[in-house]
C-alpha positions as a printed Julia matrix, in Angstrom:
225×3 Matrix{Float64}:
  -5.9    -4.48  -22.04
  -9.45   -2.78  -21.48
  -9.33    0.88  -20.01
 -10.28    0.12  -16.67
  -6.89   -2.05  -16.43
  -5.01    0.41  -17.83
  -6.61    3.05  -14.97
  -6.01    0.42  -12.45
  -1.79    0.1   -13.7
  -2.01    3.74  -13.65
  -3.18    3.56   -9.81
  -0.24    1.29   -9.15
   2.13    3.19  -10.57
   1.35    6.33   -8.67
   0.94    3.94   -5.35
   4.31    2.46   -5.82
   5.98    5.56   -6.83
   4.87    7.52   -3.53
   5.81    4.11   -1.76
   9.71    4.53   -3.38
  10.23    8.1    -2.58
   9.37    7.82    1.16
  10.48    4.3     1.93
  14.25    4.48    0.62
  14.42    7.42    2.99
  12.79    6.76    6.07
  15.96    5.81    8.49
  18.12    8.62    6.7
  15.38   11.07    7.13
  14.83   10.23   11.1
  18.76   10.38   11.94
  20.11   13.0     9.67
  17.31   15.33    9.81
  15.56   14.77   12.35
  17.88   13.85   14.5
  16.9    10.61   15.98
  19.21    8.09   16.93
  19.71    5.03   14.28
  17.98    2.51   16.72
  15.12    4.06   17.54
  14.6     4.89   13.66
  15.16    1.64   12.81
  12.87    0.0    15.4
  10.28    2.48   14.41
  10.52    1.05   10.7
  10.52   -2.98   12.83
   7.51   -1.27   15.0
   5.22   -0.05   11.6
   6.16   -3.42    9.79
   5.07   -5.71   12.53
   1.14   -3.42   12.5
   0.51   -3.69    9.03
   1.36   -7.51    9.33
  -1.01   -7.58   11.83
  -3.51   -5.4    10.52
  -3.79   -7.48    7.11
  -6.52   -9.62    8.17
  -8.81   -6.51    9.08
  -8.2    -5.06    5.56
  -9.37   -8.43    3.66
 -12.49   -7.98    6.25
 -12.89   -4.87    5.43
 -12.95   -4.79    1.66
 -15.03   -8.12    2.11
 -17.79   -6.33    3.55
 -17.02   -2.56    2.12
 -16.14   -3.4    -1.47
 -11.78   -2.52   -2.59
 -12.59    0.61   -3.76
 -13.78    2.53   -0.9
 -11.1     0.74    1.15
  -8.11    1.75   -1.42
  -9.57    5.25   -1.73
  -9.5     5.51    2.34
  -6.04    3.88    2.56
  -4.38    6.31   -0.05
  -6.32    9.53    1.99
  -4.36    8.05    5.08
  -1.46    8.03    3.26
  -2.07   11.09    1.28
  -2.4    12.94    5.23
  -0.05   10.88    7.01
   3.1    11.52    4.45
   2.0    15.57    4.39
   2.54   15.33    8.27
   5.57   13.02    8.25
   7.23   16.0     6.62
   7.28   17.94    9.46
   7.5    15.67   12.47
   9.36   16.29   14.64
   8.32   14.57   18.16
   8.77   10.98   18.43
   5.06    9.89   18.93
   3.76   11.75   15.6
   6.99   10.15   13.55
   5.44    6.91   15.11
   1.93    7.99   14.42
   2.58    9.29   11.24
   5.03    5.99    9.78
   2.18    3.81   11.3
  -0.2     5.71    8.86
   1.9     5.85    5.89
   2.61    1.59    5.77
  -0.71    0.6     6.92
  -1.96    2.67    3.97
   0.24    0.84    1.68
  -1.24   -2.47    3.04
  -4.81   -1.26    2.68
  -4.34   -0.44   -0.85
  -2.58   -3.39   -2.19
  -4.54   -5.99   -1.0
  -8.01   -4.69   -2.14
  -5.68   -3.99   -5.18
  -5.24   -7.66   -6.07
  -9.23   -7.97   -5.38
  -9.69   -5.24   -8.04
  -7.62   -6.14  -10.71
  -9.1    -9.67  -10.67
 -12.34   -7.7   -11.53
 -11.48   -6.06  -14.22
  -9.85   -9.18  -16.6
 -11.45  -11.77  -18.26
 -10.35  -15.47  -16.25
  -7.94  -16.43  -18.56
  -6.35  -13.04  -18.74
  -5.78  -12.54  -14.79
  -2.07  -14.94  -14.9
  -1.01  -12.07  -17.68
  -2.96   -9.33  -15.76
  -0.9   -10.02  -12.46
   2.21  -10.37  -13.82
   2.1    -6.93  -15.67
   1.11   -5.46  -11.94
   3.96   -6.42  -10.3
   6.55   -5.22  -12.73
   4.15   -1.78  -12.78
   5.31   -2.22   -8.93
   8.94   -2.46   -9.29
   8.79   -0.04  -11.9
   6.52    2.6    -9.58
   9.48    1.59   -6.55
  12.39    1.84   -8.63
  12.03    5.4   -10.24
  10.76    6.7    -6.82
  13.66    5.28   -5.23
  15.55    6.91   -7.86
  13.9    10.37   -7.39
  14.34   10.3    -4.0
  17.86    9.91   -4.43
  18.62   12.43   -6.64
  16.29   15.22   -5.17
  17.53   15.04   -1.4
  20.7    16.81    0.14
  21.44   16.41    3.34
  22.56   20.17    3.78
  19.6    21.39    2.31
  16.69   19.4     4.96
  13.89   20.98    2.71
  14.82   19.0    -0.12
  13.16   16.77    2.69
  10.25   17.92    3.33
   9.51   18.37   -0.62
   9.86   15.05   -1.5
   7.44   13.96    1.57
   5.27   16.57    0.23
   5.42   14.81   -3.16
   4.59   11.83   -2.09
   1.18   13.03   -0.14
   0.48   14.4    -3.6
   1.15   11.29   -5.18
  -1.43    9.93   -3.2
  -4.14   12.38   -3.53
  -3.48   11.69   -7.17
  -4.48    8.13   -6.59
  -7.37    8.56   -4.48
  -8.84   10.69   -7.41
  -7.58    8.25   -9.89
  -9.34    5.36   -8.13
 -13.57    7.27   -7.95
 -12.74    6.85  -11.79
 -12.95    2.81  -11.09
 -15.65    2.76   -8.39
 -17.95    1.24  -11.06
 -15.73   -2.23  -10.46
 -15.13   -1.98   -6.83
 -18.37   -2.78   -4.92
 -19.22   -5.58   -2.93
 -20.44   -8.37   -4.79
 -23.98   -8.5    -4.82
 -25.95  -12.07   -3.2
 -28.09  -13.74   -5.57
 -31.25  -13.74   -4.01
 -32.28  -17.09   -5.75
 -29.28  -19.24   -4.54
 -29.31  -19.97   -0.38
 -26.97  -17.53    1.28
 -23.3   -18.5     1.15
 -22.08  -19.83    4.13
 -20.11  -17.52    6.61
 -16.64  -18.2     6.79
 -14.21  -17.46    9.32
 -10.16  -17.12    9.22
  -9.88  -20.34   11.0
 -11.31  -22.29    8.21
  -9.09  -20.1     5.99
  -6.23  -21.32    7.8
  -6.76  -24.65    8.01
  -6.08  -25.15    4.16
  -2.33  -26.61    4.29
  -1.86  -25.27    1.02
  -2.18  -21.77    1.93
  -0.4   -22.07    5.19
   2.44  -22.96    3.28
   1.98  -19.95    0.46
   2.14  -17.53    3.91
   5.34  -18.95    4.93
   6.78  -19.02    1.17
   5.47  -15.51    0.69
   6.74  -14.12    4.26
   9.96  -15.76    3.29
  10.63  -14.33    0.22
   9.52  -10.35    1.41
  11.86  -10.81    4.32
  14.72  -11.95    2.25
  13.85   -9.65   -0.5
């Protein structure tokens, strides 16, 4: 495991573990805090789902043409802002503003993620290399699920706004943990000697049967999961 890896695991840790504090809480927070009723805080978690879905395709653009580093280190800024506000929302529009900000950022850093981490491991190291992310991901999830649960108290609403407040700082953490890596994150440079690539589009993407079917296996198991 070379140091950049390790950084990177690092990254996902801190990532996930900003992901588990908020995310466990985010329908508790709106109704017992805030005091929004359960359906609109639960179709404001549907409504911030169904953008980052939707938004996906722009981030693989995006770090296409930008490189995952300065896309991740954007994304966990967002977050980083958009978590400090969440804490004291209190106006529907700027809880929907500020959710919509908080899960996009988690799909803008993931995806470029997976891009980066393929950088920084020799080919027949990546099946190893992915594996160990994902537990680092239900390891980051799990103990900021668990800190979540132990910190809040639902007579005390600061206990609230702290642990939203920890999570922005979770992400700061990140986006200064990630310059560390921007040394593997730029775009891939052309080869000047070889004719251009040609430019592909997301219909040609799609129209691989194989990985029409990994979207609908993969969308599958998140929803179930």
């Amino acid at each position: 495991m070379t140091p950049p890896l390790k950084r990177y695991y690092l990254c996902v840790l801190l990532a996930c573990f900003g992901f588990g504090l908020t995310l466990a809480m985010f329908v508790v927070y709106l109704h017992n805090v805030r005091h929004f009723s359960v359906s609109f805080a639960s179709a404001a978690l549907l409504f911030t789902a169904l953008v980052s879905l939707v938004a996906t395709p722009l981030i693989g653009s995006l770090t296409d043409r930008f490189g995952p580093i300065k896309v991740m280190i954007t994304m966990a800024l967002l977050s980083s802002g958009a978590e400090a506000t969440w804490a004291f929302a209190r106006t529907w529009w700027i809880v929907l503003l500020t959710a919509i900000g908080v899960n996009l950022a988690g799909t803008g850093v993931f995806g470029p993620g997976n891009v980066l981490m393929a950088r920084l491991g020799d080919a027949e190291q990546q099946q190893r290399a992915f594996g160990v992310s994902f537990m680092v991901v239900n390891l980051g999830v799990g103990i900021g699920g668990l800190v979540s649960a132990a910190v809040v108290s639902l007579s005390h609403p600061a206990t609230f706004t702290a642990l939203y407040l920890g999570g922005a700082a979770a992400n700061l953490g990140l986006a200064v943990l990630l310059v560390s890596l921007r040394h593997h994150g730029h775009v891939e440079p052309r080869v000047d000697d070889n004719p251009p690539p040609p430019q592909g589009a997301w219909r040609e993407v799609l129209a691989d049967p194989r990985l029409r079917a990994y979207m609908v296996a993969s969308l599958v198991i998140a929803i179930t999961g």
